[in-house]
C-alpha positions in Angstrom: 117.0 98.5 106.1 115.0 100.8 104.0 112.2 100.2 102.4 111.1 102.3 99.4 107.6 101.6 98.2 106.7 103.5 94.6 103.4 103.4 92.1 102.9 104.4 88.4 100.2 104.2 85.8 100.8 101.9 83.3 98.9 103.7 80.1 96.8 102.1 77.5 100.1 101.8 75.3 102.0 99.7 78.3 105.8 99.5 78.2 108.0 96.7 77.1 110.9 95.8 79.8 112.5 92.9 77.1 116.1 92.7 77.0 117.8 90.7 74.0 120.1 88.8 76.0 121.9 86.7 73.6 122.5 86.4 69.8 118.3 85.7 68.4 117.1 85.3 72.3 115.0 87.8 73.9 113.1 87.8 77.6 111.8 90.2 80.0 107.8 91.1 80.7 105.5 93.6 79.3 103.7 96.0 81.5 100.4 96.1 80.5 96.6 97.7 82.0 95.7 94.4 82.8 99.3 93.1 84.3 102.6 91.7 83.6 102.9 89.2 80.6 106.3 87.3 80.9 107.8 86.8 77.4 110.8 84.6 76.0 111.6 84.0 72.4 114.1 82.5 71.0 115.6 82.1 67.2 118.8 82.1 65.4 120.3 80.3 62.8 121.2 77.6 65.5 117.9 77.3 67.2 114.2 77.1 66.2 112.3 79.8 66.3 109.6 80.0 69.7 107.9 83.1 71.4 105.9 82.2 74.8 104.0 84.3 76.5 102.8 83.8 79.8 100.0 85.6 82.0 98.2 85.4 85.4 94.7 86.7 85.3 92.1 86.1 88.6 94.7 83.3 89.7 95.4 81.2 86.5 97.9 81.2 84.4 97.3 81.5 80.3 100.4 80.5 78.5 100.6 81.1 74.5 103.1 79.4 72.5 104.0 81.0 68.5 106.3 78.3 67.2 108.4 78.5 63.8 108.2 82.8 64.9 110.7 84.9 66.9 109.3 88.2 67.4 111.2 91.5 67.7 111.0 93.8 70.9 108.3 95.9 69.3 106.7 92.6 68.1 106.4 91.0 71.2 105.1 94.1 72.8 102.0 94.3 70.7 101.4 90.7 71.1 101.6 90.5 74.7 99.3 93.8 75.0 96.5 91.9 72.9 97.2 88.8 74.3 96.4 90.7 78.3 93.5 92.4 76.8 91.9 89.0 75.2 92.5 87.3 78.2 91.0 90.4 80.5 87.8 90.9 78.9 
């Protein structure tokens, strides 16, 4: 087995690793300076419309819920990054 270790700055503008995975859902995590924030959203014509995000900070887990919204990729990112950054500070 080989094991291949690797590290990367994640810069003040973070990066958005979301994948739409079906018609109106989206999931994946935001990389953020203050961690990962899973997010999952869901909305189409045939579903309501949810975004949850979820993020450990110090060993507890903050969990915010927008319901009646689906965000978009670039949506979600900016509301996971101020979402980390309330929680951080």
């Amino acid at each position: 087995m080989k094991i291949i270790d690797a590290n990367w700055v994640v810069g003040k503008q973070g990066y958005n690793r979301t994948e739409e995975r079906r018609e109106g859902w989206l999931d994946g995590e935001v990389a953020t300076p203050w961690g990962f924030v899973v997010c999952y959203a869901q909305g189409s014509e045939k579903h309501r419309h949810h975004t949850r995000l979820d993020f450990i900070h110090n060993g507890r887990l903050y969990s915010r819920n927008f319901s009646g919204k689906r965000f978009t990729k670039r949506g979600i990112k900016t509301k996971a990054m101020k979402f980390a950054k309330e929680i951080a500070s």
